[in-house]
N, C-alpha and C positions, 0 to 999 in steps of 0.2 A: 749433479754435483761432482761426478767421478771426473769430468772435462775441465772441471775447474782450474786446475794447476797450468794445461796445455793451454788454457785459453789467456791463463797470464802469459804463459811464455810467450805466444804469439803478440800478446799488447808489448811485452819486451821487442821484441820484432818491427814490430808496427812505427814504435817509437825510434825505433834504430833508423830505420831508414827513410821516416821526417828528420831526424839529427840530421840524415847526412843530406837531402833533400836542402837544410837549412844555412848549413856548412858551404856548399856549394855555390852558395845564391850569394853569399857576405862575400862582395867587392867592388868598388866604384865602378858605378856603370853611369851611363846618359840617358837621361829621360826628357824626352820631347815635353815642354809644357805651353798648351795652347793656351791659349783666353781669345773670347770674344772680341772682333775687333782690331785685333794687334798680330804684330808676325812672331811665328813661333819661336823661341826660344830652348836654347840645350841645358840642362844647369846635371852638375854631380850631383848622382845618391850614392850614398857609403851606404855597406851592408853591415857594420859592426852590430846591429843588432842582430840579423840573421845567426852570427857566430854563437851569441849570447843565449838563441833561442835552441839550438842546436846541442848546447850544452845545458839545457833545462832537460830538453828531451832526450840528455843521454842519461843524467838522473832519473827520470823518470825510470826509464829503462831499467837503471838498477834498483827501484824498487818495487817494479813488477818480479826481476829476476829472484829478488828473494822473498818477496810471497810466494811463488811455484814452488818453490819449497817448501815451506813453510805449508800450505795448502795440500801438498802431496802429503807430507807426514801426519797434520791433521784427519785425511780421509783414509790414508795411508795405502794410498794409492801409487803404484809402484810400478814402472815398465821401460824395456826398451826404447821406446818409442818416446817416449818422456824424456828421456836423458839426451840422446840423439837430439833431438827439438830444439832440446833448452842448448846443446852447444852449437848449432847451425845461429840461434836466435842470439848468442855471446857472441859471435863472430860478427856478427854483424852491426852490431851495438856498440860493442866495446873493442874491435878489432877495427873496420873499416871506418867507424864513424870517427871515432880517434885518431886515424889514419889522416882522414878528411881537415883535422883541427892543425894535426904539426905542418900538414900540405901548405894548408892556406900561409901558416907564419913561416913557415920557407919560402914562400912567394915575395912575403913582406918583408921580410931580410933579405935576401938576392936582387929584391927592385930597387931598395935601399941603398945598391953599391954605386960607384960609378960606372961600371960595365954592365947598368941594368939591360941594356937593347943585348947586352951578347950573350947573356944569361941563357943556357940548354935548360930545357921541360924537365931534362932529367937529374937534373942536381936538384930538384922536388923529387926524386922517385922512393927515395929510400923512407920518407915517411911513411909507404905503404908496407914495409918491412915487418912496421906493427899487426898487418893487418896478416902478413904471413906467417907470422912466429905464434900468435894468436890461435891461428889456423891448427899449426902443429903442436901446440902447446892443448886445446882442446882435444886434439887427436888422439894423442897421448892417455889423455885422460879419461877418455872411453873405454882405452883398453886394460886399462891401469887401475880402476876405481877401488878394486878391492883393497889396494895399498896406501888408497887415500880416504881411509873414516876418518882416523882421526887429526890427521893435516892433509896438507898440500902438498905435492911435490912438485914445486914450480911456482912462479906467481898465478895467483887468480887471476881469469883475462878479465874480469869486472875489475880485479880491483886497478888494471892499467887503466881499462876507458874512465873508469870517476876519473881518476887522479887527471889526466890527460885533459878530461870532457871539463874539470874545475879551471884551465888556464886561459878561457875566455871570460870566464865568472870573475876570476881575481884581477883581472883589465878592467872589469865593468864596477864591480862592487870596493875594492880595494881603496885603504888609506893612500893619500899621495905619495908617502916614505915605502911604503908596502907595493903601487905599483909603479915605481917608478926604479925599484930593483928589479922586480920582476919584466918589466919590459926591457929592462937593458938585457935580459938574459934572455926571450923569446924573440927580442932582434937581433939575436947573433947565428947563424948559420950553423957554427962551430958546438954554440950549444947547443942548439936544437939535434944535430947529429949526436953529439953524445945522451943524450936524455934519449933518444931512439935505441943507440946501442945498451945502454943498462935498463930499459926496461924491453927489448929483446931477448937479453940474456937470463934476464931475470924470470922471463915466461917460461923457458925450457932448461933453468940450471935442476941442478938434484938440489937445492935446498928446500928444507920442509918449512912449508910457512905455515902460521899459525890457523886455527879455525877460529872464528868469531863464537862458537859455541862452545864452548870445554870440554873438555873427553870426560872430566870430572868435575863437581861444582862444589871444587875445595880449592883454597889458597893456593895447595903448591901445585895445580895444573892449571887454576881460573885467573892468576895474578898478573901475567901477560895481558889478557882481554882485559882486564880492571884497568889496568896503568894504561891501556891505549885509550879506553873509553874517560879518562878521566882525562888527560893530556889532550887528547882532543876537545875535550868541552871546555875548558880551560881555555885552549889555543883559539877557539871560535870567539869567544867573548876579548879576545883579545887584540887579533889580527882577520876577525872575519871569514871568507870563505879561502884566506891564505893558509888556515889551516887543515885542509885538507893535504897537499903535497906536504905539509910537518906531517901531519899523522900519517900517511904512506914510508916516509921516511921511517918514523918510529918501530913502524910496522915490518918493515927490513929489516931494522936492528934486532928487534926485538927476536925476529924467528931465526937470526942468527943463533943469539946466546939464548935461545931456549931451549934442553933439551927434551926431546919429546920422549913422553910415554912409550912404552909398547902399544899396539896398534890394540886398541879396543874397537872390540864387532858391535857396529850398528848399523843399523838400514842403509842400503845405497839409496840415496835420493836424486833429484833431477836441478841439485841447486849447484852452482859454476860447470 
């Protein structure tokens, strides 16, 4: 049982790089199709489901990520080598896989223009930005942990890849009025560059973002987590899985104007 925790991380892992395995594969390509009898024929496959499947298994990923946690404080199993894991297995999940999502609709907005033939590789490059700031923003917080019990100092890299890994879910699943804002905004170049640059920023600013757990489980430390989980369930029944990017929003806000406690001592664990 004591492996337990490490062996989610690694299904976080696992699932990481089917995401991005899936992410890869979503784009019209040609498929030869034979029959009996007759000369072959080319016809387009679209990959928009690969996208859709990629961003299942970037979910998944974040709910292996917080069972390992969850599982370590249960057996109360505690190390090195566990925290290290779990953020080599965050990088990869929710840094490059995410990475892999803004790539693809950079593509699809730059083939979109009229100078799609003259389009450089590298006006896609800076979606991997994420997957660098990620990098450092983990880094960080290896060495850092003891100042982070009772928040964050930085955005969670899980909580970039949800929010990231939900903008093929809300293509797929979204009301007509709901994606059809949303894609005017994942086909613009312009925005997809800024949405790179504030949630780079936001992985290594000094602001303390909130814990989904409360340092106290009284009103005036737990009232943040209540208003976001309620706002969120609210926003779900409403607009769907467009509520995820509202609640990541909320969730900025919110650890803006909260001020934190003094740092209450509890266990380092192996969760972000």
């Amino acid at each position: 049982m004591k492996h337990l925790p490490n062996l989610l991380t690694l299904a976080n892992l696992m699932c990481g790089c089917i995401a991005i395995a899936y992410i890869f594969s979503a784009q019209p390509y040609l498929s030869m199709n034979v029959q009996s009898g007759t000369l072959p024929t080319w016809q387009w496959v679209y990959g928009a489901q690969q996208l859709y499947l990629g961003s299942i298994f970037i979910g998944i990923a974040a709910i292996c990520d917080m069972l390992d946690g969850l599982t370590a404080r249960a057996l109360k199993v505690f190390s090195p080598i566990g925290k290290d894991l779990d953020s080599l297995a965050d990088l990869i999940s929710f840094g490059v896989a995410p990475s892999a999502i803004i790539f693809k609709f950079l593509w699809d907005a730059n083939m979109g223009e009229k100078n799609a033939m003259d389009v450089n590789m590298l006006a896609m490059a800076p979606a991997f930005l994420i997957a660098c700031f990620a990098a450092l923003r983990l880094a960080k917080f290896n060495i850092t942990a003891s100042a982070q019990r009772s928040y964050f100092i930085g955005m969670p890299v899980p909580a970039v890849g949800v929010v990231v890994g939900s903008f093929p879910l809300i293509m797929w699943y979204s009301s007509p009025g709901v994606h059809k804002i949303f894609a005017m905004m994942v086909q613009s170049k312009w925005a997809l560059y800024l949405i790179v640059a504030i949630l780079c920023w936001l992985m290594v600013s000094g602001v303390k973002f909130i814990k989904m757990v409360p340092a106290k489980m009284d009103m005036a430390h737990a009232w943040p987590q209540l208003v976001l989980v309620l706002f969120s369930v609210a926003a779900f029944f409403m607009v769907s899985v467009a509520a995820i990017p509202l609640a990541f929003v909320l969730y900025v806000v919110l650890s803006f104007i909260y001020k934190q406690p003094d740092t209450i001592e509890q266990p380092i664990t192996n969760t972000f």
